[in-house]
DSSP file (Angstrom, degrees, kcal/mol; ACC not computed):
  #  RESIDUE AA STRUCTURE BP1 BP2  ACC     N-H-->O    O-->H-N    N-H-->O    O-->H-N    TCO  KAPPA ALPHA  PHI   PSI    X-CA   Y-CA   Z-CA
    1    1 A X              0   0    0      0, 0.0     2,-0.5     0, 0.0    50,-0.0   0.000 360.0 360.0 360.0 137.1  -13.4   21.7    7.8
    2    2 A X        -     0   0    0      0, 0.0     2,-0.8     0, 0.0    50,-0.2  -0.689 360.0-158.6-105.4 134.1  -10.2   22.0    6.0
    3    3 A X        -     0   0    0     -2,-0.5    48,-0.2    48,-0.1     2,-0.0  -0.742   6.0-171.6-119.6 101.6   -8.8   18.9    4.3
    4    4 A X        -     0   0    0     46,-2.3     2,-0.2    -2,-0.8     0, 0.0  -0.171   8.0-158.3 -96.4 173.0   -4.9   19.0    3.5
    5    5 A X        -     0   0    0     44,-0.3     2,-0.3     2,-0.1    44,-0.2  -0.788  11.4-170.8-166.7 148.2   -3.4   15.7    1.0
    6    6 A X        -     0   0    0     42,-0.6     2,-0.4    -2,-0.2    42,-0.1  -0.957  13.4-146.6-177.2 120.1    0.5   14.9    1.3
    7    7 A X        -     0   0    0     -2,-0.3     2,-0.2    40,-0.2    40,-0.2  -0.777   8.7-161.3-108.7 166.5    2.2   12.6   -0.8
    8    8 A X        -     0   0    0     38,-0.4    38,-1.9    -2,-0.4     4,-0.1  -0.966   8.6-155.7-147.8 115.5    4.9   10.8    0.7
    9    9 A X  S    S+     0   0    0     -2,-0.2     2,-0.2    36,-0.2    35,-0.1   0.089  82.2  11.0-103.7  39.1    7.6    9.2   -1.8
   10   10 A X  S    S-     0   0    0     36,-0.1    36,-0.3    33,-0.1    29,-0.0  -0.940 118.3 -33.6 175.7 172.3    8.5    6.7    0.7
   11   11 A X  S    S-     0   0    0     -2,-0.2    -2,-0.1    28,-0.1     3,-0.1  -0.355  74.8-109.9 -71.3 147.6    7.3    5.3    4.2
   12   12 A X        -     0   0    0      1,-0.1     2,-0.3    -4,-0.1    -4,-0.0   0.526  37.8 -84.2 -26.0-174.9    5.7    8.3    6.3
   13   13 A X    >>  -     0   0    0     -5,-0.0     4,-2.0     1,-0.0     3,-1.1  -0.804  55.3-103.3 -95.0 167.4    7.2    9.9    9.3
   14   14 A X  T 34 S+     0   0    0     -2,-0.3     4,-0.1     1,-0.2     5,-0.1   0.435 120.9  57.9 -89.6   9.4    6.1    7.5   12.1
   15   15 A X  T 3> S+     0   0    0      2,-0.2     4,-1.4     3,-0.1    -1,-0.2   0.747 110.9  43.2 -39.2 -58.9    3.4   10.0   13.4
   16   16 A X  H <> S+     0   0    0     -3,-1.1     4,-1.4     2,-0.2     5,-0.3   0.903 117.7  46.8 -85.7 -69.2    1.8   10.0    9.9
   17   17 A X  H  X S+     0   0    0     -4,-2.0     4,-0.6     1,-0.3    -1,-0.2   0.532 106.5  56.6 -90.1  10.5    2.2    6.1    9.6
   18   18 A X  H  > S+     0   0    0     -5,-0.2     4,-1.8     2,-0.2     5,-0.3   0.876 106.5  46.9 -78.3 -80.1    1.0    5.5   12.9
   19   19 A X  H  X S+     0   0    0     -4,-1.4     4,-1.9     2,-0.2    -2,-0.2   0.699 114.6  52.8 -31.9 -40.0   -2.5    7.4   12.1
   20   20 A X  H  X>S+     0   0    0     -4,-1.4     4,-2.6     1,-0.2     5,-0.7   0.953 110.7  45.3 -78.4 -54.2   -2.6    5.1    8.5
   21   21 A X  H  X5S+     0   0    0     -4,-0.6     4,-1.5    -5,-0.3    -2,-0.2   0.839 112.9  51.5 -72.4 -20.5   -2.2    2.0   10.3
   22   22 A X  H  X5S+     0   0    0     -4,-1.8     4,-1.6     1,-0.2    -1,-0.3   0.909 114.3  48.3 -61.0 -52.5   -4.9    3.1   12.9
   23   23 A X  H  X5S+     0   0    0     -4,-1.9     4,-1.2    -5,-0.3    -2,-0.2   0.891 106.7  48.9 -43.8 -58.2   -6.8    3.8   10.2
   24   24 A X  H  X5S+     0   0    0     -4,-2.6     4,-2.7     2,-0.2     6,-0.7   0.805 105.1  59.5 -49.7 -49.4   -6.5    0.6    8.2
   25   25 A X  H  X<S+     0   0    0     -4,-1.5     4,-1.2    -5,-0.7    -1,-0.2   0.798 108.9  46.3 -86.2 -11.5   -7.2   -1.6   11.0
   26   26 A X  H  < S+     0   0    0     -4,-1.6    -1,-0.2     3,-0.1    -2,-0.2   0.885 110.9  44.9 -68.3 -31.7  -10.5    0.1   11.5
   27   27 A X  H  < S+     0   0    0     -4,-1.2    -2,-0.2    -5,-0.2    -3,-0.2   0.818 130.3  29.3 -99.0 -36.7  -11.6    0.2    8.2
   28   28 A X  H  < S-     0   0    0     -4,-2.7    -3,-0.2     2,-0.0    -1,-0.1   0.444 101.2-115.9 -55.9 -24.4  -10.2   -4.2    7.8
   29   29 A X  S  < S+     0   0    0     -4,-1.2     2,-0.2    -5,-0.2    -4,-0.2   0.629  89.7  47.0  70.7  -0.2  -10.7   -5.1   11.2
   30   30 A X  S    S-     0   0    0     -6,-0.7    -4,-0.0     1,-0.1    -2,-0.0  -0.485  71.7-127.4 170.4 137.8   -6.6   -5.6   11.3
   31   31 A X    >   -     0   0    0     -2,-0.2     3,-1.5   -10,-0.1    -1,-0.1   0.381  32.8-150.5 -35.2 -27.1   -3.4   -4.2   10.4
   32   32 A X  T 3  S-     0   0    0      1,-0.2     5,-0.3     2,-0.1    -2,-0.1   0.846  73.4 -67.7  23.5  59.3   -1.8   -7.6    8.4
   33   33 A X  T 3> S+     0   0    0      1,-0.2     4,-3.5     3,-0.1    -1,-0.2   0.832  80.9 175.9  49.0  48.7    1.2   -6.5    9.4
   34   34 A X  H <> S+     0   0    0     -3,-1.5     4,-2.0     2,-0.3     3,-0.4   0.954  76.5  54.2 -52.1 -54.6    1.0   -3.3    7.1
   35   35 A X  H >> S+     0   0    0      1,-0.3     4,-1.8     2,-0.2     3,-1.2   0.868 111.7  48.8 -46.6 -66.6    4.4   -1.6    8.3
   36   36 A X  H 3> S+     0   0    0      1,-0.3     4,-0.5     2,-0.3    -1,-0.3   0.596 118.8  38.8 -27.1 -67.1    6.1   -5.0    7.3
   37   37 A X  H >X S+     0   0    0     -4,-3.5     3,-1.5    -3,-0.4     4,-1.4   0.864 111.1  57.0 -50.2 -60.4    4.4   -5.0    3.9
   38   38 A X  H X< S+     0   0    0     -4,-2.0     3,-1.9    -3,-1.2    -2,-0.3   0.954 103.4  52.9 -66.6 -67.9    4.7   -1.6    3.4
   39   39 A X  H 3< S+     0   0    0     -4,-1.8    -1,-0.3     1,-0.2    -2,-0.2   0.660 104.7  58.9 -18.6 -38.7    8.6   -1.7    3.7
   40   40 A X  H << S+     0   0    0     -3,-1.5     2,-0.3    -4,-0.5    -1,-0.2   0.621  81.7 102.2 -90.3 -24.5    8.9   -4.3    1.2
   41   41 A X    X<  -     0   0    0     -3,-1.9     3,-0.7    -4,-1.4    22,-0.1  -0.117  65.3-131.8 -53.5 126.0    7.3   -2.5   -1.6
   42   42 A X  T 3  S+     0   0    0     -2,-0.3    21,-2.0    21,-0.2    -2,-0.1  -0.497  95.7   6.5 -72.7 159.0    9.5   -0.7   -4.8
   43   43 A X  T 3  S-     0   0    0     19,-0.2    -1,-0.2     1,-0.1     2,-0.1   0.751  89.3-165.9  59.1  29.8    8.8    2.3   -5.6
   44   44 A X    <   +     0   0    0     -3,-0.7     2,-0.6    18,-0.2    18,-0.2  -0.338   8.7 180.0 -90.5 111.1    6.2    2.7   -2.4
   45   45 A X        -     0   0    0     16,-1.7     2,-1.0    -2,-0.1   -36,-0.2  -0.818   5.5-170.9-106.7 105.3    3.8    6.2   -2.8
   46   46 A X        -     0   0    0    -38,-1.9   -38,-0.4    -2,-0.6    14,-0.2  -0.716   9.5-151.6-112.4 130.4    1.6    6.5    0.1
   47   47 A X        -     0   0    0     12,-1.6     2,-0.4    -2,-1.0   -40,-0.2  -0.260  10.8-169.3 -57.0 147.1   -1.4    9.4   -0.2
   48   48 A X        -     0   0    0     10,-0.2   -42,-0.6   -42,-0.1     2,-0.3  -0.980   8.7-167.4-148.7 149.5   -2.5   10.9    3.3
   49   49 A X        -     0   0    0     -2,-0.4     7,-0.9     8,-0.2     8,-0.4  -0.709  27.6-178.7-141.4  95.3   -5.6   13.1    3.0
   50   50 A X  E     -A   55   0A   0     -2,-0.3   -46,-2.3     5,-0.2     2,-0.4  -0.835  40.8-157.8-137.9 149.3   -5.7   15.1    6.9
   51   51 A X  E >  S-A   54   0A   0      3,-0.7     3,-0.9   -48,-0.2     2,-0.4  -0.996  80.8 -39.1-150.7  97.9   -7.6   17.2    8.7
   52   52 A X  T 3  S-     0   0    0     -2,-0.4    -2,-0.1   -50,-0.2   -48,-0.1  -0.586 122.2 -29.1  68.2-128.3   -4.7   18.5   11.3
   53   53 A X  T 3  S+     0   0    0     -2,-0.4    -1,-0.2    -3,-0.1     2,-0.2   0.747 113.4 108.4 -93.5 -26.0   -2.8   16.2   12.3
   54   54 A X  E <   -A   51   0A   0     -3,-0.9     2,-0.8     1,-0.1    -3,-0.7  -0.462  65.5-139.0 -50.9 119.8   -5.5   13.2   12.0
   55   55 A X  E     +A   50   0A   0     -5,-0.2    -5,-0.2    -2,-0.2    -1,-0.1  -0.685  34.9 167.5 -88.6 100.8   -4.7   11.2    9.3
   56   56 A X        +     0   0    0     -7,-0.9    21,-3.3    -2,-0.8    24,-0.3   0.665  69.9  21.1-109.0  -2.3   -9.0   10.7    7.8
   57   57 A X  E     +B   76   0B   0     -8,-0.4    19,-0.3    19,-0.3    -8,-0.2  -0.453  59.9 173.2-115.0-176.0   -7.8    9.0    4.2
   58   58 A X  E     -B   75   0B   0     17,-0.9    17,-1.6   -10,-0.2     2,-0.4  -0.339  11.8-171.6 170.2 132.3   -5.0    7.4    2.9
   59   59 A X  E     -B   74   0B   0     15,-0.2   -12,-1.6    -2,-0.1     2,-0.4  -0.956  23.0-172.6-127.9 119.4   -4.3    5.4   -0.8
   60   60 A X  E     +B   73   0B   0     13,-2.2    13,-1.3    -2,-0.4    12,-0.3  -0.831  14.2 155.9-113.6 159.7   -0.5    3.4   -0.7
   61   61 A X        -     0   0    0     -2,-0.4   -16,-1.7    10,-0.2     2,-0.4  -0.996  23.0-131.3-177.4-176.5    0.8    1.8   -3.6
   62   62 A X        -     0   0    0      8,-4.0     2,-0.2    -2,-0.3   -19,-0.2  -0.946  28.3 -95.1-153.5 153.8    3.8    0.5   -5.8
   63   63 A X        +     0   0    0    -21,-2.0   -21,-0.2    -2,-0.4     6,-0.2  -0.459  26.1 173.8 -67.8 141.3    5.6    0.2   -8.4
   64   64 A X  S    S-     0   0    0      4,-2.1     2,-0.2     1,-0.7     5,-0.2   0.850  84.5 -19.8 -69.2 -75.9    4.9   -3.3  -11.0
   65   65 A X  S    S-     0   0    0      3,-0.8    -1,-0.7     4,-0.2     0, 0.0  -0.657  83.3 -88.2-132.7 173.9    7.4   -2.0  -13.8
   66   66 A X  S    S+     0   0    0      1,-0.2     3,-0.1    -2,-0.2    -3,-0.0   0.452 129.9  40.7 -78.5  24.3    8.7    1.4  -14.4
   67   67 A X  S    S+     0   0    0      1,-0.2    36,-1.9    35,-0.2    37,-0.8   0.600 108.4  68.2-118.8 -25.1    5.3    1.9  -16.8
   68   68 A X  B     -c  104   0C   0     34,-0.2    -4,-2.1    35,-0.2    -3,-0.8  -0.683  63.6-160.2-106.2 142.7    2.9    0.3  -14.7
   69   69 A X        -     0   0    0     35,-1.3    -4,-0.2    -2,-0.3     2,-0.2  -0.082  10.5-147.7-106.1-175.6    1.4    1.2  -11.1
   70   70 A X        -     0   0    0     36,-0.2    -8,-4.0    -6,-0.1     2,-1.2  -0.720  13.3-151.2-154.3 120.5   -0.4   -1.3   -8.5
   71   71 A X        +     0   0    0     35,-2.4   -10,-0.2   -10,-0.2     3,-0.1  -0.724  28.1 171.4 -98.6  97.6   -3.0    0.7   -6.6
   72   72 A X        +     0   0    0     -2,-1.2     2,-0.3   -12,-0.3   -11,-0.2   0.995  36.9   0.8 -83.6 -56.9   -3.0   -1.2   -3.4
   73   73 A X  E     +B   60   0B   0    -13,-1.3   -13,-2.2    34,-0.0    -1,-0.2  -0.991  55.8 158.5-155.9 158.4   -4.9    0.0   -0.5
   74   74 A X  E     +B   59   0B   0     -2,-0.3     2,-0.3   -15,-0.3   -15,-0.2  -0.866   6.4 160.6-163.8 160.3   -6.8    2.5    0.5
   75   75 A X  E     -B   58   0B   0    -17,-1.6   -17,-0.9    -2,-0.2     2,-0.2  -0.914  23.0-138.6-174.3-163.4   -9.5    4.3    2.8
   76   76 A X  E     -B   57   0B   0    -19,-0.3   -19,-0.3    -2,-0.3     5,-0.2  -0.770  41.0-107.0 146.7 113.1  -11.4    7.1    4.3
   77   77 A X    >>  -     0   0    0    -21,-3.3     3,-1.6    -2,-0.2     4,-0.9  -0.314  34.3-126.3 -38.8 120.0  -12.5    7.4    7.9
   78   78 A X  T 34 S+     0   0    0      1,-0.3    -1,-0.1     2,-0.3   -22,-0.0   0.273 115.0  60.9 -55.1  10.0  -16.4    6.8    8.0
   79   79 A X  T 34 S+     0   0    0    -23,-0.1    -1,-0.3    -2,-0.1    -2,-0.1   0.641 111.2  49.4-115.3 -34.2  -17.1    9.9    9.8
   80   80 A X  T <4 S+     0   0    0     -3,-1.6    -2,-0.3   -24,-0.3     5,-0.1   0.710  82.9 108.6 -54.7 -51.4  -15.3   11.4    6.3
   81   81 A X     <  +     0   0    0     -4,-0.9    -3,-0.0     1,-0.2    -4,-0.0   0.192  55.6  47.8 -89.7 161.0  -16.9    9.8    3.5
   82   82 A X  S    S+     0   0    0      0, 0.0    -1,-0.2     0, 0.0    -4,-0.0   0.526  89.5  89.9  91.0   6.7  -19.3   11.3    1.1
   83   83 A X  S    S-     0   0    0     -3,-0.1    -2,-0.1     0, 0.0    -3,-0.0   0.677 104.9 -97.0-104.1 -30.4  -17.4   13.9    0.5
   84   84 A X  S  > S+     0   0    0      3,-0.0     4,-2.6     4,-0.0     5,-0.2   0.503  78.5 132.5 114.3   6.8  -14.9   13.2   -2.5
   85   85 A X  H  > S+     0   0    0      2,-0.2     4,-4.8     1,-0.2     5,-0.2   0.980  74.1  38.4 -33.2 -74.8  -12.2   12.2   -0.1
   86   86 A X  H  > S+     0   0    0      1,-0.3     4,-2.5     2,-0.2    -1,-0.2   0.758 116.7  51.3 -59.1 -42.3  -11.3    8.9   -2.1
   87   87 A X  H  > S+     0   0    0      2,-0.2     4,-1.7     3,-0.1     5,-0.4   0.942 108.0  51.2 -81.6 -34.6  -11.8   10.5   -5.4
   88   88 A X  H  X S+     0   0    0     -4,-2.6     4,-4.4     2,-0.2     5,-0.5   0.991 115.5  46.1 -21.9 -74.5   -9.4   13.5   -4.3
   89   89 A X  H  X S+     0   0    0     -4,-4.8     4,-3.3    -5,-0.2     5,-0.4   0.928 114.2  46.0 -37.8 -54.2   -6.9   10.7   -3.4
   90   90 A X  H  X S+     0   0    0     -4,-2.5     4,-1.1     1,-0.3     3,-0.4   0.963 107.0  52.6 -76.4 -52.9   -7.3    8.9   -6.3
   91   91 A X  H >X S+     0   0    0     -4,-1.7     3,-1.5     1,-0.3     4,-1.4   0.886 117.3  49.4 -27.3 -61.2   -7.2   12.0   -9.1
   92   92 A X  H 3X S+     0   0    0     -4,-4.4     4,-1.2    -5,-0.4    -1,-0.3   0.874 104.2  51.1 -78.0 -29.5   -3.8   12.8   -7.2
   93   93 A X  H 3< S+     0   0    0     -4,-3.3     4,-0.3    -5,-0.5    -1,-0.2   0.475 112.3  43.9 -49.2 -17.4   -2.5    9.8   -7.2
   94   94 A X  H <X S+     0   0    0     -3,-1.5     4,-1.2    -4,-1.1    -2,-0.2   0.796 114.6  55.3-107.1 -13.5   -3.0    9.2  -11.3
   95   95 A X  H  X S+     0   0    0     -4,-1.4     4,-1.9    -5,-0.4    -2,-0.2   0.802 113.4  42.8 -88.8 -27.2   -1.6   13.1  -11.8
   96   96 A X  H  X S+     0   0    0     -4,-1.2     4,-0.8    -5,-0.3    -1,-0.2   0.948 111.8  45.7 -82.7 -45.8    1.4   12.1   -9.9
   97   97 A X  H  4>S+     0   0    0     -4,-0.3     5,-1.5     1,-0.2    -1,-0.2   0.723 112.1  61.7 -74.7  -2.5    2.0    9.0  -11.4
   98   98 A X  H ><5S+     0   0    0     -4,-1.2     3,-1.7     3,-0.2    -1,-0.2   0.893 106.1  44.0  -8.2 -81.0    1.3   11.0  -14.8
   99   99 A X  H 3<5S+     0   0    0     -4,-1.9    -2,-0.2     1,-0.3    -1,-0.2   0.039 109.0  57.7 -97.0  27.3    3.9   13.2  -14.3
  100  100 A X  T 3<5S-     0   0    0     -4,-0.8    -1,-0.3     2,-0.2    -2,-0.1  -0.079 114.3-105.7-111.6  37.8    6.4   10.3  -13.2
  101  101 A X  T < 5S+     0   0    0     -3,-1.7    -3,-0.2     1,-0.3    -2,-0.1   0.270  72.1 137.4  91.2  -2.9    6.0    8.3  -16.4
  102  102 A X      < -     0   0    0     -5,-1.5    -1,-0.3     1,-0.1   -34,-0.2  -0.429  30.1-172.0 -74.3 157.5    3.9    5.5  -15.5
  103  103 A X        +     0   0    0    -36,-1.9    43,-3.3     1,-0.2     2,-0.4   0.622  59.7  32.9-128.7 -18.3    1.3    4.9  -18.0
  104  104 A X  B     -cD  68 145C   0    -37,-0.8   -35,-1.3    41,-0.3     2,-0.3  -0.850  64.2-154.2-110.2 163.6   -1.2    2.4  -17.0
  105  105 A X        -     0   0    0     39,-1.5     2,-0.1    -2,-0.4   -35,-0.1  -0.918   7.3-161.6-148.4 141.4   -2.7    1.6  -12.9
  106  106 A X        +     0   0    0     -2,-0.3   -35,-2.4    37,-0.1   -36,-0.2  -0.416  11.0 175.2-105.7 179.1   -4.1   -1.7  -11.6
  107  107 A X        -     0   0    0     35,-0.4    -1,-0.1   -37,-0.2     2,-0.1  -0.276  13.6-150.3-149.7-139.6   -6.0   -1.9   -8.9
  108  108 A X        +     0   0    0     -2,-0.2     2,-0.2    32,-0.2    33,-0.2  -0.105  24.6 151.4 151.7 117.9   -8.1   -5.3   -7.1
  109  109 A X  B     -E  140   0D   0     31,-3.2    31,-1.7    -2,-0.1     2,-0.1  -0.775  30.0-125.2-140.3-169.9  -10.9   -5.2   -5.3
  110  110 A X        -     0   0    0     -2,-0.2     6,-0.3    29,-0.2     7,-0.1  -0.664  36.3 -96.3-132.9 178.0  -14.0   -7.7   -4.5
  111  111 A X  S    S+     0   0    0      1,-0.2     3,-0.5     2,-0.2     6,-0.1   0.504 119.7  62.0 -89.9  11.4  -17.5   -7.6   -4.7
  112  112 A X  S    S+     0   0    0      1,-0.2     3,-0.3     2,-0.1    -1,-0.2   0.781  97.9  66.8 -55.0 -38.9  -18.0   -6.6   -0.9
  113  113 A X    >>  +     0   0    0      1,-0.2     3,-4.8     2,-0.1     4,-0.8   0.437  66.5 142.8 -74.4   2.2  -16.0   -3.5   -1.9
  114  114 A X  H 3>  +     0   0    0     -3,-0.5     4,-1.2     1,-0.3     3,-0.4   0.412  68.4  55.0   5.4 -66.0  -18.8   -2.1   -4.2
  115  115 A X  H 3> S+     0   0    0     -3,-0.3     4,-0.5     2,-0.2    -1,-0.3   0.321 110.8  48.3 -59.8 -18.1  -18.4    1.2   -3.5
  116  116 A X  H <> S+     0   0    0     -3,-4.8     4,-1.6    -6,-0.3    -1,-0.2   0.592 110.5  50.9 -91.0 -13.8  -14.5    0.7   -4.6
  117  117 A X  H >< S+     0   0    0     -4,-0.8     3,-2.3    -3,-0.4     5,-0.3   0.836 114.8  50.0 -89.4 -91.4  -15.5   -1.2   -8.0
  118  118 A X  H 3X S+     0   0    0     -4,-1.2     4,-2.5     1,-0.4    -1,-0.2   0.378 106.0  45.5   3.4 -75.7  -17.6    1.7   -8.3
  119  119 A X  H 3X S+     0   0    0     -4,-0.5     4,-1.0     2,-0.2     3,-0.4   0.977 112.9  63.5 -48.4 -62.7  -15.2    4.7   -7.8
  120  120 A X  H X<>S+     0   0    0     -3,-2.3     3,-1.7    -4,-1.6     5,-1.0   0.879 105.8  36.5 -40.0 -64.7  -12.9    2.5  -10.2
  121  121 A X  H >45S+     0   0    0      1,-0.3     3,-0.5    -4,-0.3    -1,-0.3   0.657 109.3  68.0-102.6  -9.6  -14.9    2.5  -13.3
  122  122 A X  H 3<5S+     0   0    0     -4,-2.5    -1,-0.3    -3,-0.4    -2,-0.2   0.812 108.0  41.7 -41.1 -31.5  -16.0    6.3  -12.4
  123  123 A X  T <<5S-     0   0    0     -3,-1.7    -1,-0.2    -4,-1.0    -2,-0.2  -0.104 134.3 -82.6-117.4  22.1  -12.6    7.2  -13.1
  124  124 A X  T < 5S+     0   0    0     -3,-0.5    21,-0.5     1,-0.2    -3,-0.2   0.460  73.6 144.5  82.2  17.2  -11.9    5.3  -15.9
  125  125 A X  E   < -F  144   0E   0     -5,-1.0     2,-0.3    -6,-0.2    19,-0.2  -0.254  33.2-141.7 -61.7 143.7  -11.0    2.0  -15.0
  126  126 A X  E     -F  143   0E   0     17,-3.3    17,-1.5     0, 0.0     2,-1.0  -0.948  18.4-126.1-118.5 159.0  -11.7   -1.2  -16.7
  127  127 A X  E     +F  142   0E   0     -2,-0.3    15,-0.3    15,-0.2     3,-0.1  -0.790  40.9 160.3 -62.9  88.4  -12.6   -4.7  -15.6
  128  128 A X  E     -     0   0E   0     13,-1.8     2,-0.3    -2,-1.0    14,-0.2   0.613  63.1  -5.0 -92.5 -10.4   -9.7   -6.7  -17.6
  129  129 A X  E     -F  141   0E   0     12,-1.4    12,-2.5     2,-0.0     2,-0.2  -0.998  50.5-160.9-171.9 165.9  -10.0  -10.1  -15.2
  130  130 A X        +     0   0    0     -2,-0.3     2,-0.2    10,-0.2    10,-0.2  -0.832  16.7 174.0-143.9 178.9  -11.4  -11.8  -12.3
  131  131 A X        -     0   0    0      8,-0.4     8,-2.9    -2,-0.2     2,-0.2  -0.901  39.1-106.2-171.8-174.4  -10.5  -15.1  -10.0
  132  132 A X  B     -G  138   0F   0     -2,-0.2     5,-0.2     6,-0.2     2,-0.2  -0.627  43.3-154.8 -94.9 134.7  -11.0  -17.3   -7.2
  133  133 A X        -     0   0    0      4,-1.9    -1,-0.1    -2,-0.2     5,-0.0  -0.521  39.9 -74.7-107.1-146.0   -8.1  -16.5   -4.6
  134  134 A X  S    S+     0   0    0      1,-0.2    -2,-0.0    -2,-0.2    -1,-0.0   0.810 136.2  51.9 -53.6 -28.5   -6.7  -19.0   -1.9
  135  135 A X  S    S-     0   0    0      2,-0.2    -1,-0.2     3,-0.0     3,-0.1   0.999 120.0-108.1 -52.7 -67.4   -9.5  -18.4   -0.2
  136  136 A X  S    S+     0   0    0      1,-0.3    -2,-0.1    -5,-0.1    -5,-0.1  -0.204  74.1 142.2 147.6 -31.5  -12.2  -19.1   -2.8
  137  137 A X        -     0   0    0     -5,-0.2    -4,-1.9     1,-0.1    -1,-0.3  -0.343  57.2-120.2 -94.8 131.9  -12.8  -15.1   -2.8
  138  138 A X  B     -G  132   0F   0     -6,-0.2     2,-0.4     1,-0.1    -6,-0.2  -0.138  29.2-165.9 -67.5 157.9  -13.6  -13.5   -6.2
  139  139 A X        -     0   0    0     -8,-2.9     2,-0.7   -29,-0.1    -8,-0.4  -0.989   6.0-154.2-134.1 128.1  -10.8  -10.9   -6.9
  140  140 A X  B     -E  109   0D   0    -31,-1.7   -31,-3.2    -2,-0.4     2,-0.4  -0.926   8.9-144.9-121.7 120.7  -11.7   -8.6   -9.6
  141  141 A X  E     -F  129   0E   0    -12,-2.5   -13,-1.8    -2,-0.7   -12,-1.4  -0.782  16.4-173.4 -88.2 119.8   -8.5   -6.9  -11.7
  142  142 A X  E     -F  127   0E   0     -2,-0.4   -35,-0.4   -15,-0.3   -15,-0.2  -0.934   8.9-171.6-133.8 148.0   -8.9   -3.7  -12.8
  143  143 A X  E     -F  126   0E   0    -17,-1.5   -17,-3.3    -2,-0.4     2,-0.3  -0.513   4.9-165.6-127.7 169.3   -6.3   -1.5  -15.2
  144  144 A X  E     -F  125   0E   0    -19,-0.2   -39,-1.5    -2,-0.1     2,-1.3  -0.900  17.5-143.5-158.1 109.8   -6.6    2.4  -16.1
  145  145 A X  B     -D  104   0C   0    -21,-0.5   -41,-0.3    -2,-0.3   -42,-0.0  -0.446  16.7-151.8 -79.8  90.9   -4.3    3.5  -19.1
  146  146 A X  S    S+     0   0    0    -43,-3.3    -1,-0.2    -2,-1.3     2,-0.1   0.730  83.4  35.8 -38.1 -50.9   -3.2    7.2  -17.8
  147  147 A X              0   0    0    -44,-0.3   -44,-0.0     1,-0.1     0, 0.0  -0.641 360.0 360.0-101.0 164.3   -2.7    8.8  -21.1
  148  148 A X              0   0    0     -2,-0.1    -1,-0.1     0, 0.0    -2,-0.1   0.413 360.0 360.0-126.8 360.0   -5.3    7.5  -23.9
């Protein structure tokens, strides 16, 4: 199987963002009104990692400030995983935003997400903070300085 990755420096074409949001709402159980979100971001980079036309990854983000990233959401089809998909994504995602100046990227995930805290501090990531959000549900912040 051949596995193509396509950065996009703005929202997909609606093919492509069709396939993410399909995606998304499997892998959440629901969409939150992703286009809508996704429009509102600055700086908006969204990752695709496909196999044809199937969209079987995907990592979106935004700009904070022009040094700093926010690594927002992300996935890999479960029929996909175990493969290095996510760390693909993510290694292209810190080489691009390398070589566009940013110099740190945050990220937030919980401890349901294991397997994302995980992948984070494989790749250099640190824990710098945690809280309760509106729910009650811990949110753990985690920062990655690109150049050291």
């Amino acid at each position: 199987m051949s596995i193509d990755y396509f950065i996009f420096n703005s929202m997909p074409d609606d093919e492509v963002l069709n396939e993410i949001i399909a995606l998304h709402q499997v892998i959440l159980g629901s969409s939150d009104d992703l286009l809508t979100k996704m429009a509102s971001k600055p700086q908006l980079l969204v990752m695709t990692a496909m196999s044809g036309k199937k969209v079987i990854g995907y990592k979106i983000g935004y700009e904070l400030d022009c040094h700093k990233f926010y690594s927002w959401l992300g996935g890999v089809d479960s029929r996909y995983r175990k493969q290095g998909i996510a760390s693909e994504l993510m290694k292209k995602q810190h080489h691009y935003l390398k070589d566009n100046g940013y110099n740190v990227v945050q990220t937030k995930t919980m401890n349901k997400w294991r397997h994302m805290l995980v992948l984070n501090i494989k790749h250099g990531f640190d824990v710098i903070d945690t809280y309760p959000d509106e729910q009650g549900l811990h949110k753990i912040i985690l920062e990655k300085k690109l150049f050291n």
